[in-house]
C-alpha positions as CSV (number, residue, x, y, z in Angstrom):
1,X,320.4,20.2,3.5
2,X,323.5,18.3,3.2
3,X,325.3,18.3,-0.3
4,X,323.8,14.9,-0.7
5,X,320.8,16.7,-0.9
6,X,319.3,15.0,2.6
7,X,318.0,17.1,5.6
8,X,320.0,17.3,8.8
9,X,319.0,17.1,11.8
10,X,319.0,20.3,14.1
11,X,321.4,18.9,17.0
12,X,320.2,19.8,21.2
13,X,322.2,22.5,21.3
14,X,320.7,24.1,17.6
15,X,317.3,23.3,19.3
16,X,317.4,24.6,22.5
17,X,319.4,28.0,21.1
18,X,316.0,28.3,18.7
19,X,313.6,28.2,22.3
20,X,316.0,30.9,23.7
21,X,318.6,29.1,26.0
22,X,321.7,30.7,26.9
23,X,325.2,29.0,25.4
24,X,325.8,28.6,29.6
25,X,322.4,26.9,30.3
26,X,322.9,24.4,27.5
27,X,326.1,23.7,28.7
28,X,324.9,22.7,32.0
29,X,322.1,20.2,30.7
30,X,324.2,18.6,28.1
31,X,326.1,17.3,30.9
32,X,323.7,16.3,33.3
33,X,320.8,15.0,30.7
34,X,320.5,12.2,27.8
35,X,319.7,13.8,24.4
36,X,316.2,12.5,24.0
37,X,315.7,14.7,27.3
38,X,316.9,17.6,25.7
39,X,315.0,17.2,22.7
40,X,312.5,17.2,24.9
41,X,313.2,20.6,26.8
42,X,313.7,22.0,23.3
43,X,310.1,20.7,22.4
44,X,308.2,21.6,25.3
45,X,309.4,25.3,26.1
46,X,308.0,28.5,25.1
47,X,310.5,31.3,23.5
48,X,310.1,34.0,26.5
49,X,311.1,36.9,24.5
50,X,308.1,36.4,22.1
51,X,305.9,35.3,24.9
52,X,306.7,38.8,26.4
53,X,306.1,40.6,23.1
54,X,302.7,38.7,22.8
55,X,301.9,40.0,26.1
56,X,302.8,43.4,25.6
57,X,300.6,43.4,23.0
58,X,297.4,41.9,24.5
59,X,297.8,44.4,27.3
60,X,298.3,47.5,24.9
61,X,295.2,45.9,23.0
62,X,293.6,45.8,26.4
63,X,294.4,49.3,27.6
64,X,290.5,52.0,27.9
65,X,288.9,48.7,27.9
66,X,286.3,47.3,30.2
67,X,288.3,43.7,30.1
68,X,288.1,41.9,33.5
69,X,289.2,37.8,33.9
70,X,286.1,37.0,34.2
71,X,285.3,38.0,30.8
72,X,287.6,35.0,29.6
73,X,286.1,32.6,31.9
């Protein structure tokens, strides 16, 4: 919050940081893309380092088990 007690906005750069963008990468798009794009980036990504831990998990949850795809389909 600000001191006059209103919310700020998280700027591009705050957003795509929080999905797991690289100081480098956002540097890149900043200058090739408007910031309603960017928001957008931000909004539809997926944070890969917890998409991996998921992952990991599943599969460890997984491991001695009869699973197959087609038990999912």
């Amino acid at each position: 919050m600000n001191e006059d007690q209103t919310i700020r906005k998280l700027t591009e750069r705050e957003c795509l940081r929080l999905m797991g963008f690289a100081d480098k990468e956002i540097d890149n798009l900043i200058g090739h893309f408007s910031k309603s794009t960017l928001y957008r980036f931000a909004g539809n990504s997926v944070v890969v380092d917890c998409f991996v831990e998921i992952t990991k998990e599943i599969i460890k949850d997984m491991e001695g088990k009869n699973v197959t795809l087609g038990n999912f389909l």
